[in-house]
C-alpha angles and dihedrals in degrees: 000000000000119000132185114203095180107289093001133100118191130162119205117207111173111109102217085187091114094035082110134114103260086243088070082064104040091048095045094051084047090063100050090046091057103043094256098109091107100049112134112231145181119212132177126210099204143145137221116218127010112248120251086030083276117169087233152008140231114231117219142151102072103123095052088048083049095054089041088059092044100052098033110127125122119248121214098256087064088040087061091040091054089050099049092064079072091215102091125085118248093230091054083050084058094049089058102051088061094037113148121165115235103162125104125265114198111186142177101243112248120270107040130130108256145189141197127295098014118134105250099184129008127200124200108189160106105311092248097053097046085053095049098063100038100104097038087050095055091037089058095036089044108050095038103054096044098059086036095063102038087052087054086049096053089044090057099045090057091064102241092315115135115267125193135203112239102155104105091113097056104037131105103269143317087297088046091058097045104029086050093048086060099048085047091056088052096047084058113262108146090225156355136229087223117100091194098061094051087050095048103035111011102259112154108245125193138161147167127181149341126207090265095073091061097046096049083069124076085244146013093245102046077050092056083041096058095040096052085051098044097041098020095154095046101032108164110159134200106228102182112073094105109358128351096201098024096046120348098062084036091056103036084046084058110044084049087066101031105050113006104039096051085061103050090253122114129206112262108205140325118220133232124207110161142013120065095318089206099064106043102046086063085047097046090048103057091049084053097048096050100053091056100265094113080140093053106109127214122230116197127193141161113110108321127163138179090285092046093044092046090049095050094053089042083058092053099249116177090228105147082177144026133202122198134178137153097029092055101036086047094031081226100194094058114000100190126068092194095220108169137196116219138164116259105163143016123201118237126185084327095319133118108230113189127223124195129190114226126207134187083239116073090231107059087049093109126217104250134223139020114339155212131170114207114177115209127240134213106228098212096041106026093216118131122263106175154347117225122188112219139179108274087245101048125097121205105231102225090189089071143054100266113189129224130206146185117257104222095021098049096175085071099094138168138194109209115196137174088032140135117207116204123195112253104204120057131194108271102161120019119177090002089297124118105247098164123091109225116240110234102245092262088059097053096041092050084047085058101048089044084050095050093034079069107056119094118264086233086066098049095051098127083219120055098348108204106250124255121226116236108172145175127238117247091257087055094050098042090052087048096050087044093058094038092058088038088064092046098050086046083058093048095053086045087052095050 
């Protein structure tokens, strides 16, 4: 597969078609073996809590499910692999060699602000391609939104001052790195530290230097001195190799006049990666300060997160830019989002027939049918007040009061008035064919920041959230509670 990202041509030759729990195979061959390849299904990719306790989450993922689904056939070689386990029918073998996908794929575009239990992704389709894509789906989806939405966490935390990506050494893999890079982007960090992903996806990378590069000098000075002639127009020195306030801010001071200033160019930032970054960055600054480089600006990295970050503004830290790795690209605090796939309707003789799982805890009871998330709009302030499941085939009438509830305690109502809905998931595949036009990776980064930009600042507290209210429409509800008491009768007649 060719792809141009602006002045960029790479070709990507991995075929992911195999990358699948082997359940994905034994049931699908199940199905051919017994006549049931051309059931019609529904199926929801959804989560239940967002991860750090956070009121929201970010959704991401969905291009490279798109180019999954696009590229998805099975070679030969996995055609003689599949055989050797010596389990699956040669008919169903010969299925696979000539696999398309033709079913529908309905998604919440990336970079939205989303909440439990909403479907993220929805497949109509024939039973075994909706199986087949199931685990590269919720790894995608997974992975993606989960670092998308701790780096917006961390970008918002650090109060509209730039954030980069630096996490590609500590994550989980190659993909890890760039993929997270990417979900980062869209989160809302300004850069990354990892070339692949700007050559792959567009995100800005930039670097400068480790510690390594000033102790492979003879000193820190004649270091600084090599870099600013080396990189006079882009200078950004580590200054705490030996000593931040003795040696690393002296020498930078003086190479700045030394070198840079005779010939019309400034020192752009010094960087800080150990030590108490509060206090040093006031330190640093008025040294800085004092010698002239009030527009020098100040980088600080080690470890740092949303609650670090918090704590050092609230310190008053005179940080212009953060740089965090391994804590956003792992999202280190809690790294799984818990997005799931399950079954919520079965077509019958051109009806939609819905299933529900049922749990002995509340939350892992799921919302059957076919499905469509619409979030609801103030009018006058445009902020969100509400997300409301319906049934695929329902409209929210916006002329009139239209009232809200909670789903479990259904005495908690609401009447929302002077409001506009709009429909979340949009049609990306339909009869197996892409119908949906890729953002470029800005657009989807400054929809992200518009999207989040309308949810209440109640919702985006990093500690108790308030909770916002996603709720069903009375037909959902209704459907859910009938097939709910349908399997308990079936239980009680068991029991007698």
């Amino acid at each position: 597969m060719e792809k141009t990202q602006d002045n960029f041509n790479i070709k990507e030759e991995r075929n992911l078609s195999m990358l699948m729990d082997f359940y994905e195979l034994t049931m699908s061959n199940g199905y051919f073996v017994n006549g049931l390849s051309d059931t019609i299904v529904y199926f929801d990719m959804f989560y239940r809590r967002n991860p750090d306790g956070a009121g929201f989450s970010i959704v991401a993922g969905l291009e490279q499910l798109i180019n999954f689904v696009k590229n998805l056939k099975f070679t030969e070689e996995d055609i003689n692999y599949l055989r050797s386990k010596g389990i699956l029918s040669e008919d169903f073998l010969q299925y696979l060699l000539n696999f398309k996908f033709t079913g529908d794929i309905y998604a919440i575009p990336e970079g939205t602000p989303v909440f439990p239990n909403e479907a993220l992704v929805t497949i109509k389709s024939k039973v075994i391609e909706a199986q087949l894509i199931e685990t590269m789906l919720l790894l995608t989806i997974n992975h993606q939104s989960l670092i998308a939405t701790k780096a917006n966490r961390i970008v918002r935390a650090s109060q509209g001052r730039p954030v980069l990506e630096l996490g590609a050494r500590r994550a989980q893999g190659a993909d890890g790195a760039i993929l997270g890079a990417r979900a980062s982007y869209i989160g809302g960090v300004t850069g990354t530290a990892t070339a692949m992903s700007e050559i792959m996806f567009g995100v800005p990378a930039t670097g400068t230097m480790a510690h390594s590069w000033i102790q492979l000098f003879e000193d820190e000075y004649k270091a600084f001195e090599t870099y600013a002639k080396t990189y006079p127009n882009s200078c950004t020195l580590l200054v705490d190799t030996y000593n931040v306030l003795n040696s690393g801010i002296p020498n930078a001071i003086k190479v700045s006049r030394q070198v840079l200033e005779p010939n019309g160019m400034r020192l752009k930032a010094i960087r800080l990666d150990s030590g108490d970054l509060a206090y040093l960055s006031k330190k640093v600054r008025q040294m800085l300060d004092a010698a002239g480089l009030d527009d020098c600006k100040i980088v600080a990295s080690n470890s740092l997160d949303e609650y670090i970050i918090t704590e050092l503004l609230n310190q008053d830290a005179k940080i212009d830019i953060f740089g965090v790795g391994e804590r956003m690209v792992t999202a280190k605090s809690e790294p799984v989002f818990g997005g799931v796939y399950k079954l919520v309707a079965v077509e019958e003789k051109g009806e939609i027939h819905p299933r529900i799982k049922l749990s002995e805890n509340e939350e892992k009871i799921i919302n059957p049918g076919y499905k469509m998330v619409w979030r609801l709009y103030d009018k006058d302030t445009h902020k969100a007040i509400a997300d409301v499941i319906t049934l695929a085939q329902e409209t929210i009438d916006e002329t009139a009061p239209y009232t809200i509830f909670d789903p479990v305690l259904i005495w908690k109502k609401k009447k929302v008035t002077n409001f506009y809905g709009k429909k979340l998931q949009v049609p990306i595949f339909l009869n197996g064919e892409s119908v949906y036009e890729l953002p470029t990776i800005e657009e989807i980064k400054n929809y992200c920041k518009t999207q989040v930009d309308g949810i209440w600042e109640e919702v985006k507290r990093f500690s108790n959230p308030h909770k916002y209210y996603v709720d069903l429409s009375q037909k959902l509800w209704f459907i859910k509670q009938e097939l709910i008491q349908q399997h308990r009768n079936s239980e009680d007649k068991n029991e007698v």
